[in-house]
Backbone as CSV, one residue per row, in Angstrom:
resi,resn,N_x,N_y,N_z,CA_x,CA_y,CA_z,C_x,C_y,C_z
1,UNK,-1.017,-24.510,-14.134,-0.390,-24.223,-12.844,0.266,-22.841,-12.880
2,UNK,0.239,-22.327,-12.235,0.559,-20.475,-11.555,1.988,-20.747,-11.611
3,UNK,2.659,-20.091,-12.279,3.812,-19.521,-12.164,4.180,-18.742,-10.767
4,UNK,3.545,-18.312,-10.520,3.749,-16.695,-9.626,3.513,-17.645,-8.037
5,UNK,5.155,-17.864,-7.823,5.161,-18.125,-6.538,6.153,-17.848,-5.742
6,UNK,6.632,-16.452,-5.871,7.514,-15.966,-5.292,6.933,-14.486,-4.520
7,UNK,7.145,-14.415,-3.074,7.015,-12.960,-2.870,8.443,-11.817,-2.734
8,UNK,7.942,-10.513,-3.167,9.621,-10.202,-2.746,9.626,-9.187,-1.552
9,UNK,10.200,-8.957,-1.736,10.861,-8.136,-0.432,12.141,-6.971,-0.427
10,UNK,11.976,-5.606,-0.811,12.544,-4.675,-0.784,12.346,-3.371,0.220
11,UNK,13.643,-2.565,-0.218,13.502,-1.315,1.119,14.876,-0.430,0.469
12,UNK,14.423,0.596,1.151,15.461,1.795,1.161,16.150,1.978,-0.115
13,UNK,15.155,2.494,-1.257,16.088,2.635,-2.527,16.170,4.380,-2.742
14,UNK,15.740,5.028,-1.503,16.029,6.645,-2.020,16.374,7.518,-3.410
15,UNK,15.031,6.994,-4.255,14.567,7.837,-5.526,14.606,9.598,-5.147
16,UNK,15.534,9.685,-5.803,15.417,11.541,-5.553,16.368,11.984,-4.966
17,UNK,17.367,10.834,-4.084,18.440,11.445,-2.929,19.587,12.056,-4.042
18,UNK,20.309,12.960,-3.165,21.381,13.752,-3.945,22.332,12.878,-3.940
19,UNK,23.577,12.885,-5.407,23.046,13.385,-5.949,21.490,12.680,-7.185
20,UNK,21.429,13.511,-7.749,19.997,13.052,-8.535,20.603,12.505,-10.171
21,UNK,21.966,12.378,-10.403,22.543,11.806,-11.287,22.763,10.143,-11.072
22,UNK,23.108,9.649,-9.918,23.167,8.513,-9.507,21.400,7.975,-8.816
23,UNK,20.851,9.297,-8.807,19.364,8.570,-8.209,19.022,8.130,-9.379
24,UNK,18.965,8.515,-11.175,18.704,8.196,-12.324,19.364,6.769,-12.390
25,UNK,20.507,6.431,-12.371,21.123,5.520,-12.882,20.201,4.457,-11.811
26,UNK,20.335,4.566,-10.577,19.586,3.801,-9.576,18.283,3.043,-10.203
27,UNK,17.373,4.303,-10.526,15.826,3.939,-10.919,16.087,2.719,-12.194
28,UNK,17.108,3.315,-13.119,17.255,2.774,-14.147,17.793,0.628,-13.464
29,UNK,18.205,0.441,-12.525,19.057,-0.901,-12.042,17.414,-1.367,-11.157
30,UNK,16.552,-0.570,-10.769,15.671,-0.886,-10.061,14.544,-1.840,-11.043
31,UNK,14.772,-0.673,-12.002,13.281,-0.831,-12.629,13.826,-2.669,-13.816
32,UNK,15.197,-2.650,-14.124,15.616,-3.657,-14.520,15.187,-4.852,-13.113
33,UNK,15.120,-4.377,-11.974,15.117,-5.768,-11.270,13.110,-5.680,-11.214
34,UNK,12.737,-5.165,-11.359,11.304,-5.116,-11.360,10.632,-5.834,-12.772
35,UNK,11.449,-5.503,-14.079,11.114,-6.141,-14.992,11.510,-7.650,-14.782
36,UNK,12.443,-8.311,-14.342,12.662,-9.381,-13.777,11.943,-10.379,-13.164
37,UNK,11.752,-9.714,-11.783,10.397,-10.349,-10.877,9.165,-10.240,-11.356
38,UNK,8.746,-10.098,-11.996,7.376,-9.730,-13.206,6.728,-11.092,-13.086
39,UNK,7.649,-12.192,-13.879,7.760,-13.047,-14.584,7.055,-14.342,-13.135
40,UNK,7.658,-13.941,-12.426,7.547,-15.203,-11.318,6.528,-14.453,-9.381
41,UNK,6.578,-13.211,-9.305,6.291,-12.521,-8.302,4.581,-12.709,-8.051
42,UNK,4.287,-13.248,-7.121,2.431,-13.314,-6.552,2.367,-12.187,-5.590
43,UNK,3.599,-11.610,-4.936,3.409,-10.463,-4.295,4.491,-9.144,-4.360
44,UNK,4.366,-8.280,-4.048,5.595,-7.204,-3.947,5.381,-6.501,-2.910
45,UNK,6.221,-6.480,-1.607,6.227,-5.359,-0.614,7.180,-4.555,-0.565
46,UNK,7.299,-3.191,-0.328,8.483,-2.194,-0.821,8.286,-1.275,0.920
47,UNK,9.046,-1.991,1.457,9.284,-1.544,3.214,9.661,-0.864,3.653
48,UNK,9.112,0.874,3.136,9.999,1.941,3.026,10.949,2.799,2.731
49,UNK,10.992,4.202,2.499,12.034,4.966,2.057,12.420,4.605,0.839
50,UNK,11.568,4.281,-0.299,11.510,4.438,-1.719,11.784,5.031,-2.026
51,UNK,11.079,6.160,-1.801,11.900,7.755,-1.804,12.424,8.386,-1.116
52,UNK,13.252,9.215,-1.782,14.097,10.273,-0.282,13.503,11.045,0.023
53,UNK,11.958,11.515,-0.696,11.361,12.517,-0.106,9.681,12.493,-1.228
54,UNK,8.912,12.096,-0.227,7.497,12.029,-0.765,6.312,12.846,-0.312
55,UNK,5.502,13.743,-0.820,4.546,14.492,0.044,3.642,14.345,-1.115
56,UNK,2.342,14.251,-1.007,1.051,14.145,-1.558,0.720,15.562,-1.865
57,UNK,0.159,16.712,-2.761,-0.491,17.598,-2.126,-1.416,17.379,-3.017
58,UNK,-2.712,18.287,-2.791,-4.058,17.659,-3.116,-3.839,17.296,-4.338
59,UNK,-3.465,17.942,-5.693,-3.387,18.055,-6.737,-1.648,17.618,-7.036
60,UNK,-0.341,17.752,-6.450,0.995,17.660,-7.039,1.459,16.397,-6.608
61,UNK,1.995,15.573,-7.092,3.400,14.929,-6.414,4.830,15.263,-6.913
62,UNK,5.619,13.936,-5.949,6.889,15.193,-6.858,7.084,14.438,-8.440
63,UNK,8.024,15.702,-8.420,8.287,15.386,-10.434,9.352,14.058,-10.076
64,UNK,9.319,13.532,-11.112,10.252,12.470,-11.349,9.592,10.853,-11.240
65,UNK,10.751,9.491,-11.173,10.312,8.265,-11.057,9.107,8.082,-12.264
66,UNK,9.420,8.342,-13.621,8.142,7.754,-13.951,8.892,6.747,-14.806
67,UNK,9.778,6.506,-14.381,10.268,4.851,-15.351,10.085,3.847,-14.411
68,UNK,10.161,4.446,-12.792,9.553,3.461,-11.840,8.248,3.176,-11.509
69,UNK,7.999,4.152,-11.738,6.299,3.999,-11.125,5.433,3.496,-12.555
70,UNK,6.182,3.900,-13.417,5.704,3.195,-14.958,5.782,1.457,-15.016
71,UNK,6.682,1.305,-14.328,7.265,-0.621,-14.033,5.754,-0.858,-13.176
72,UNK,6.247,0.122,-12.063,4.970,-0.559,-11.064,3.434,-0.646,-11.937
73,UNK,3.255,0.202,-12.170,2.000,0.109,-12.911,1.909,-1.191,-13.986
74,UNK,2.762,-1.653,-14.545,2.837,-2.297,-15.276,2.608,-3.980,-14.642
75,UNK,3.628,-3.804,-12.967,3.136,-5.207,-12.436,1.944,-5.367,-11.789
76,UNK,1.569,-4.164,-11.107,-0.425,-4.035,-10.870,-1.151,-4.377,-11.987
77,UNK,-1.039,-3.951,-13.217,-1.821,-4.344,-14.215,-1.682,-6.477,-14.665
78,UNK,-0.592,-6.082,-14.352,-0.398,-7.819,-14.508,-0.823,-8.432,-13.340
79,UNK,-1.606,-7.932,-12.282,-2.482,-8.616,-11.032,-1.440,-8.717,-9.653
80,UNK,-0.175,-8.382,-10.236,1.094,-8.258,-8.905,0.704,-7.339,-7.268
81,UNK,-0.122,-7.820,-6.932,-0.209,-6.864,-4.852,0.639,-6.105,-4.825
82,UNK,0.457,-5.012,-4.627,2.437,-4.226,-3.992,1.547,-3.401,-2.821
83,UNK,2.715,-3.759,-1.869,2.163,-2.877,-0.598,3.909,-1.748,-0.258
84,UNK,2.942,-1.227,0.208,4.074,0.326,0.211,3.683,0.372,1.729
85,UNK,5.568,0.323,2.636,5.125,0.774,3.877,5.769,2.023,3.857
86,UNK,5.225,3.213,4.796,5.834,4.616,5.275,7.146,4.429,5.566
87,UNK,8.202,4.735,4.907,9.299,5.281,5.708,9.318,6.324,6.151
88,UNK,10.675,6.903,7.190,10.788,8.063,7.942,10.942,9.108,6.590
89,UNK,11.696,8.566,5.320,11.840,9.987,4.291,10.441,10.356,3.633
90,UNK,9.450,8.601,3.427,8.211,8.948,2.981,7.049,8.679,3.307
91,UNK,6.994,9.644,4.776,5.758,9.155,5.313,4.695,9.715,5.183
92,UNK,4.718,10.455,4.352,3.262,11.109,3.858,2.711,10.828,2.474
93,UNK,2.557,9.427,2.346,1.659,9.067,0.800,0.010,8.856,2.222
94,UNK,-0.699,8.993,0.766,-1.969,9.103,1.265,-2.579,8.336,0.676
95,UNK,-3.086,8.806,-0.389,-4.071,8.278,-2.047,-3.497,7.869,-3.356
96,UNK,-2.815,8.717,-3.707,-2.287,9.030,-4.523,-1.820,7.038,-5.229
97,UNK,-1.033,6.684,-4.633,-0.360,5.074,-4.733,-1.717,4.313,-4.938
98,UNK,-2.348,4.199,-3.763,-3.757,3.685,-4.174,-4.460,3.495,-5.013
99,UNK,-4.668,5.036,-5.604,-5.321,4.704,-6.757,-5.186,4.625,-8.279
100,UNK,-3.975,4.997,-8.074,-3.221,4.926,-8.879,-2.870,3.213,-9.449
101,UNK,-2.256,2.837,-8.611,-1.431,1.400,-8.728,-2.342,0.424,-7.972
102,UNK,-3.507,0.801,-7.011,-4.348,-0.146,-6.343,-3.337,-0.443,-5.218
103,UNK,-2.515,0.002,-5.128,-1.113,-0.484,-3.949,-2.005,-0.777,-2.576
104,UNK,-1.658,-1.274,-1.190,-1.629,-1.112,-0.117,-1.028,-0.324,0.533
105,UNK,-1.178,0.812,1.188,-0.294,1.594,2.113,-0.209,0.912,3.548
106,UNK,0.964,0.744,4.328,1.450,0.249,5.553,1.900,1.368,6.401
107,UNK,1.395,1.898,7.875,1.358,3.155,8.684,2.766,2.792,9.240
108,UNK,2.823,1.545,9.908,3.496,0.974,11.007,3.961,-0.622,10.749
109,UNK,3.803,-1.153,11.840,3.676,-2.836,11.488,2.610,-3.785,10.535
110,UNK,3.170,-4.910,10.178,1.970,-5.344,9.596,2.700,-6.840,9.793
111,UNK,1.413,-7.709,9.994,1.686,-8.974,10.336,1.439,-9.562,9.204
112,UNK,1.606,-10.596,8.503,0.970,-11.562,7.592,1.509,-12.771,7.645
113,UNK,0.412,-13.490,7.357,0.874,-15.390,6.892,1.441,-15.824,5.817
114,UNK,2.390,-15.897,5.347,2.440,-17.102,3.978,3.171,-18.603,4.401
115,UNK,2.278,-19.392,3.731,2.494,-20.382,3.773,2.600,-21.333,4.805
116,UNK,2.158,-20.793,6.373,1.772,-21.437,7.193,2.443,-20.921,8.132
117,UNK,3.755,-19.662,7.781,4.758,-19.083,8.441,4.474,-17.522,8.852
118,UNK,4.574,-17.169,10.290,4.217,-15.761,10.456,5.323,-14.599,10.371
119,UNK,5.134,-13.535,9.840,6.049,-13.026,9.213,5.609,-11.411,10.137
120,UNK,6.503,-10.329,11.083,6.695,-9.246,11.458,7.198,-8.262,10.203
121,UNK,6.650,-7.633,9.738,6.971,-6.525,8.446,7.118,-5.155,9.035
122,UNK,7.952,-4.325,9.218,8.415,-2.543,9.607,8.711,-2.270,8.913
123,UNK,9.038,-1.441,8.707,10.131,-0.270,7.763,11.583,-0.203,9.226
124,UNK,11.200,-0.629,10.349,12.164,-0.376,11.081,12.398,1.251,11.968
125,UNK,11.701,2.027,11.168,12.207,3.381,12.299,11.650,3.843,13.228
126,UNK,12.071,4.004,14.318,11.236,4.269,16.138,11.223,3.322,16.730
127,UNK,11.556,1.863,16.424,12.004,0.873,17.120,13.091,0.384,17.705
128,UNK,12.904,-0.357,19.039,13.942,-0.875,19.876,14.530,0.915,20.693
129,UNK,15.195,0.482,21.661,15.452,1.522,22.773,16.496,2.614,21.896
130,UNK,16.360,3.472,22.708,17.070,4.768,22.511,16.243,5.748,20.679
131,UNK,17.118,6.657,20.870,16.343,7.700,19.600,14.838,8.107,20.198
132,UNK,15.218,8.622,21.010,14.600,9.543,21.568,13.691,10.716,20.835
133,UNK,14.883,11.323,20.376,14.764,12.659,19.480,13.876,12.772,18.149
134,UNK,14.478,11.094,17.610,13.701,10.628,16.435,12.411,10.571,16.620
135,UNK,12.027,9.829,17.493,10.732,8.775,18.039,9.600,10.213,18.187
136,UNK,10.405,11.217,19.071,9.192,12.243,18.926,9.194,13.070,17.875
137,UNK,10.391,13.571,17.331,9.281,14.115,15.695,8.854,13.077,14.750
138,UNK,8.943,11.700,14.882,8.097,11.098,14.377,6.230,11.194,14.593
139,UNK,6.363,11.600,15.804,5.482,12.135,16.053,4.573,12.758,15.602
140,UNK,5.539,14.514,15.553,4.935,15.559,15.235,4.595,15.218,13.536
141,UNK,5.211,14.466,12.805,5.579,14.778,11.552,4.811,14.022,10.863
142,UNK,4.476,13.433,11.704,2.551,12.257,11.375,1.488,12.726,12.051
143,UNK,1.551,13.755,12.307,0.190,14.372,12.997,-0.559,15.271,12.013
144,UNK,-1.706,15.246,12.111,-2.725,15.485,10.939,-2.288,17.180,10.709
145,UNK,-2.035,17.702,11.771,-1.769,19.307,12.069,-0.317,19.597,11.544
146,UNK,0.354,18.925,11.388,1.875,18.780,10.427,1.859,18.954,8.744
147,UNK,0.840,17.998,8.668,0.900,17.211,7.148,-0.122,18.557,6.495
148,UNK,-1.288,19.049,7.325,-1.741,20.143,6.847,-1.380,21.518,6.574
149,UNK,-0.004,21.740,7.714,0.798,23.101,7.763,1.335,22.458,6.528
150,UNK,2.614,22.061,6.373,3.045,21.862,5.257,2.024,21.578,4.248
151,UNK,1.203,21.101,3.661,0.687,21.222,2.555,0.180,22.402,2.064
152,UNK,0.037,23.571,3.205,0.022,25.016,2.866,1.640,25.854,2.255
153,UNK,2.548,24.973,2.454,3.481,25.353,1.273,3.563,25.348,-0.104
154,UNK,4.281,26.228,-1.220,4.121,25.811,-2.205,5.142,24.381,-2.453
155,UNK,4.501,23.906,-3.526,5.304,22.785,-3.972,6.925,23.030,-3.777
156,UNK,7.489,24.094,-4.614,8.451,24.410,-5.097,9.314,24.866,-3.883
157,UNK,8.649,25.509,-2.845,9.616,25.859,-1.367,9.749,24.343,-0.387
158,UNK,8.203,23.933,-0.335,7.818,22.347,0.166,9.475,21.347,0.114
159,UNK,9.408,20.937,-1.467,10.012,20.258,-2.295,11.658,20.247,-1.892
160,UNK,12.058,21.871,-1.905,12.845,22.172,-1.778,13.333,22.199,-0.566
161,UNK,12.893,22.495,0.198,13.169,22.165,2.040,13.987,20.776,2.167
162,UNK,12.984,19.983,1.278,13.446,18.598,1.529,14.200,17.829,0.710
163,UNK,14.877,18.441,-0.398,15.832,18.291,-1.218,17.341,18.697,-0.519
164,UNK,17.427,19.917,0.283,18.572,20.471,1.373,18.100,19.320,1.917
165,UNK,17.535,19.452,3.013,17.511,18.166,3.719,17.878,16.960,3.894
166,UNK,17.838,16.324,2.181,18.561,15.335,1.662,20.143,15.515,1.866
167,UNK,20.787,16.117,1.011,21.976,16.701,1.212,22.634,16.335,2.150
168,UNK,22.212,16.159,3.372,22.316,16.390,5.379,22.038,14.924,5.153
169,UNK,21.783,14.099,4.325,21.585,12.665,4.784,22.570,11.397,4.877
170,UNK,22.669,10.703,5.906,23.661,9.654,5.949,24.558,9.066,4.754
171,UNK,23.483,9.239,3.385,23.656,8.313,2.577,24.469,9.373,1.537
172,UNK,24.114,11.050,1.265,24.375,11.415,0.832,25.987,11.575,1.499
173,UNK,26.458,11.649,2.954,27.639,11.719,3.490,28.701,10.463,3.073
174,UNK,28.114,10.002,2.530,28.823,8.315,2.603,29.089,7.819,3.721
175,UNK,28.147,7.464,4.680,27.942,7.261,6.442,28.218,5.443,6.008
176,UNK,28.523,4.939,6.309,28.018,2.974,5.847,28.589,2.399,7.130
177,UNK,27.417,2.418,8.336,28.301,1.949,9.453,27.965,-0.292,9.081
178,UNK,29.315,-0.354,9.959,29.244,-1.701,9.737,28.679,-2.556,10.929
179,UNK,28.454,-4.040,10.864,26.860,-5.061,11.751,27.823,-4.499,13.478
180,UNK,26.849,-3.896,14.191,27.793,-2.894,15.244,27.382,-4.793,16.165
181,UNK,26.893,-5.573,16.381,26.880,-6.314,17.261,25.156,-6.669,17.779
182,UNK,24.963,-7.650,18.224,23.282,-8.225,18.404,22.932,-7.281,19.440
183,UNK,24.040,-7.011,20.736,23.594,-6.354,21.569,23.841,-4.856,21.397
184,UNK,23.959,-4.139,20.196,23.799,-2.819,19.879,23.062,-2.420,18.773
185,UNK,23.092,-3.630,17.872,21.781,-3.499,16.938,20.317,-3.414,17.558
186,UNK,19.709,-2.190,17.104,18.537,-1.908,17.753,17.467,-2.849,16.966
187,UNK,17.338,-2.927,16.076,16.019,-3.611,15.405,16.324,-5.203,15.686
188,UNK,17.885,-5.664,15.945,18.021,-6.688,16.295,17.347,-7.106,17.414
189,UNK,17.528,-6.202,18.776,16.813,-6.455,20.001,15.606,-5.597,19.927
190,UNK,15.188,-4.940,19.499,13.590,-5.129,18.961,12.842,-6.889,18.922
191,UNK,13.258,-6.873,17.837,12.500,-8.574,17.543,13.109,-9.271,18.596
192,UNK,14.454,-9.447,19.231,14.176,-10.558,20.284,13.355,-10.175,21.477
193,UNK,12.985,-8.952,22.092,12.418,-8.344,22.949,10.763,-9.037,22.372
194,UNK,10.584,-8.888,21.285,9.371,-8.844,20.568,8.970,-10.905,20.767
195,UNK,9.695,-11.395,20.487,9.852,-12.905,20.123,9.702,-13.209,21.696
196,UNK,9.654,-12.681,23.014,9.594,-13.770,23.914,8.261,-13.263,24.182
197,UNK,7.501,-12.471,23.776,5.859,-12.764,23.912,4.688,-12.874,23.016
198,UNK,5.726,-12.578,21.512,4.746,-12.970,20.816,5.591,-13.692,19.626
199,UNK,5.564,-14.757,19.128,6.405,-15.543,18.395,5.971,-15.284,16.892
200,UNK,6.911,-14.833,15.712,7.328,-14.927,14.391,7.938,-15.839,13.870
201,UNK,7.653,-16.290,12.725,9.259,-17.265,12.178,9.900,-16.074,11.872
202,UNK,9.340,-15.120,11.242,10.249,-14.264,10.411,9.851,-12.531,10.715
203,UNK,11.489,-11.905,10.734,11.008,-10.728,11.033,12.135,-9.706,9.710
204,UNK,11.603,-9.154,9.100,11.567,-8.370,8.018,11.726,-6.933,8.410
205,UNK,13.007,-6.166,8.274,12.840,-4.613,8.174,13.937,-4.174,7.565
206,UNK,13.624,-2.742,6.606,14.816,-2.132,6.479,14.859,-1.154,6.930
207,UNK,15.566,0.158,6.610,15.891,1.255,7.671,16.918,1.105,7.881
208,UNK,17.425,0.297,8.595,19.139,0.391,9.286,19.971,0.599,7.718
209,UNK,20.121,-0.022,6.994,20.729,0.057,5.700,21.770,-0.565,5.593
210,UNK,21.960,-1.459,6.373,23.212,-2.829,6.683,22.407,-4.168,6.351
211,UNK,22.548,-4.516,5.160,22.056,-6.313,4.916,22.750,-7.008,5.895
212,UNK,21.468,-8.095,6.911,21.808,-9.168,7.601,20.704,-10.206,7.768
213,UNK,20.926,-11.353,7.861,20.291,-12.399,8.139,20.919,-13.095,9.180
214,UNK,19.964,-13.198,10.613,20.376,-13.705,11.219,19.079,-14.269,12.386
215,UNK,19.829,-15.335,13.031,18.667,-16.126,13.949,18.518,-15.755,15.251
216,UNK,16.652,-15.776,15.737,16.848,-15.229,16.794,16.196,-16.249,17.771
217,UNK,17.149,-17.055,18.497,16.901,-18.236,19.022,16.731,-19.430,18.227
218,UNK,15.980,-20.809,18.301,16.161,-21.409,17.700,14.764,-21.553,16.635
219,UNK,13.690,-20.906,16.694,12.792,-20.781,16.006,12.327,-19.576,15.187
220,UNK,13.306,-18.563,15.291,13.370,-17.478,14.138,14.194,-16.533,14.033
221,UNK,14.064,-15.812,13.048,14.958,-14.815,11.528,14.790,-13.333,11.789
222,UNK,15.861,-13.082,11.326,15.673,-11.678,11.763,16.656,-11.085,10.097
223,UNK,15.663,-10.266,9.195,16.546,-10.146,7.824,16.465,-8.535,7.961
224,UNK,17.516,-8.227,7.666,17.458,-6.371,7.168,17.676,-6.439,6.125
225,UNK,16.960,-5.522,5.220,16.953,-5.669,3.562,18.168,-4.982,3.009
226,UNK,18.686,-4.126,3.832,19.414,-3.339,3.427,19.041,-1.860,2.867
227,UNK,19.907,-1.181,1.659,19.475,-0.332,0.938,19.983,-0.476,-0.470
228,UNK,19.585,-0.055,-1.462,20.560,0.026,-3.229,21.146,1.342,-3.776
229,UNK,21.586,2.269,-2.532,22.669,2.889,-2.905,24.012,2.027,-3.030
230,UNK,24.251,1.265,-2.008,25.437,0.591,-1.938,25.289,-0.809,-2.256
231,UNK,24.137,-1.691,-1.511,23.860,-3.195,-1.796,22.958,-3.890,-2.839
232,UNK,22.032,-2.799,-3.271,21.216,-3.871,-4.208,20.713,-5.002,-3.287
233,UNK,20.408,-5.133,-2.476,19.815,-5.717,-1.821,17.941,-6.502,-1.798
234,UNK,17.948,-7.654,-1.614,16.419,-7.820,-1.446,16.361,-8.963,-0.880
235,UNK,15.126,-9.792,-0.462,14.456,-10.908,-0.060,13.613,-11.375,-0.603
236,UNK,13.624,-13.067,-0.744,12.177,-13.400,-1.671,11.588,-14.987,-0.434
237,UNK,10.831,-14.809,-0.389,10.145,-15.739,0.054,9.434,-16.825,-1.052
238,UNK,9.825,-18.293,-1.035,9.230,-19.259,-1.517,8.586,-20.046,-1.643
239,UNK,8.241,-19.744,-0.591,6.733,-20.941,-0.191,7.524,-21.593,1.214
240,UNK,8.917,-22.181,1.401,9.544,-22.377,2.015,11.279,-21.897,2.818
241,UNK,11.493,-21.322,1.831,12.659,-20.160,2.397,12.545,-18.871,2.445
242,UNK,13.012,-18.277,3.254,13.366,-16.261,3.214,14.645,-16.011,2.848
243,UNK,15.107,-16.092,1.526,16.310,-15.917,1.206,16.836,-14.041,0.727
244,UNK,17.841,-13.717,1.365,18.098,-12.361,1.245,19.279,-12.572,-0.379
245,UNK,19.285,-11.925,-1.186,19.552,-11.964,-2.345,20.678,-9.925,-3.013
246,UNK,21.308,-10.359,-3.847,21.699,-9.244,-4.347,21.803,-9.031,-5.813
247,UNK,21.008,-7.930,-6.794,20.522,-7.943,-7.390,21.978,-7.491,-8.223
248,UNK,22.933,-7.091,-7.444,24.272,-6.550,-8.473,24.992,-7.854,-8.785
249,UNK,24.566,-8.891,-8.943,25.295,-10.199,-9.499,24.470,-10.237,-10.769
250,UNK,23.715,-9.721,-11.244,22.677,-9.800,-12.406,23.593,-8.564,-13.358
């Protein structure tokens, strides 16, 4: 009988964000919870913004993560699925994950079944009303004519653009807004907007970077994974529960 009957469920661990002394220690608490789930995991989905900053170029990626991506390789080789969705920091993997790790790449949404239960999967960003501003350079910044200008940078200016960039980020500010309310949480009214025409048990995203579990009506879930700058955060599905979990009690 199969051991491996757990799926998990992670998001927002920003490998690379400044500073890059605490992104080390990070990889190092990650890759401990990866050696962990090894043991019992039939699937792994990682729901964006892994990294704080990812670009493919034909030949480079960036330097660093190879104690993580060394784990991952290690649970692909042991037959572990891992699907990688785009976040807004890393939305330009291409190949590279693929063939590397055999991974799945995720553009946008992705639906799936386990266990008889339907499950909504995002990364969460450009959803539910307002962000405007966001929604269209999301746009530009996934358009084939984007990803090609920039890959005419060198690595080292590329790289660097988006290392400042980091800097400028919520997480690097110590931003940690707290659960603002159902009717101002956007991904919250996302899925209930979403749930009165097309029904989920379960709806899965991170992005916001606030862990919550909560119900949306009387027939489904609404979990934010959080992020592991601050929460250590994750979800595992059991065949019969979606339990949201924290990996800093270990």
């Amino acid at each position: 009988m199969s051991t491996k009957t757990k799926v998990y469920f992670a998001s927002d661990f920003h490998l690379g964000a400044y500073p890059l002394s605490a992104s080390k220690l990070r990889e190092k608490r990650i890759v401990s919870w990866l050696d962990h789930i090894k043991q019992d995991a039939k699937a792994l989905y990682l729901m964006g913004d892994i990294f704080d900053f990812w670009f493919e170029y034909k030949t480079v990626t960036p330097k660093g993560y190879i104690r993580f991506l060394g784990k991952l390789a290690e649970l692909a080789d042991l037959g572990i699925p891992i699907t990688f969705f785009k976040g807004n920091h890393d939305m330009w993997m291409f190949g590279y994950l693929k063939e590397e790790l055999n991974a799945t790449i995720i553009d946008n949404e992705h639906v799936i079944k386990l266990d008889g239960k339907r499950f909504y999967l995002h990364h969460g960003d450009g959803l539910g009303p307002g962000d405007r501003k966001y929604k269209f350079l999301k746009k530009i910044f996934r358009s084939p004519l984007c990803q090609w200008l920039f890959a005419r940078l060198h690595p080292n200016l590329g790289i660097g653009i988006a290392t400042l960039w980091s800097k400028q980020s919520r997480l690097a500010s110590g931003e940690n807004d707290g659960f603002l309310g159902e009717d101002k949480e956007w991904l919250y009214q996302y899925a209930s907007s979403l749930e009165k025409t097309d029904h989920h048990d379960y709806y899965i995203f991170g992005h916001r970077h606030l862990p919550y579990d909560l119900p949306i009506g009387n027939q489904s879930r609404i979990i934010n994974l959080g992020e592991w700058v601050n929460y250590e955060t994750y979800a595992t599905w059991d065949g019969q529960e979606l339990t949201l979990h924290n990996w800093k009690a270990h």
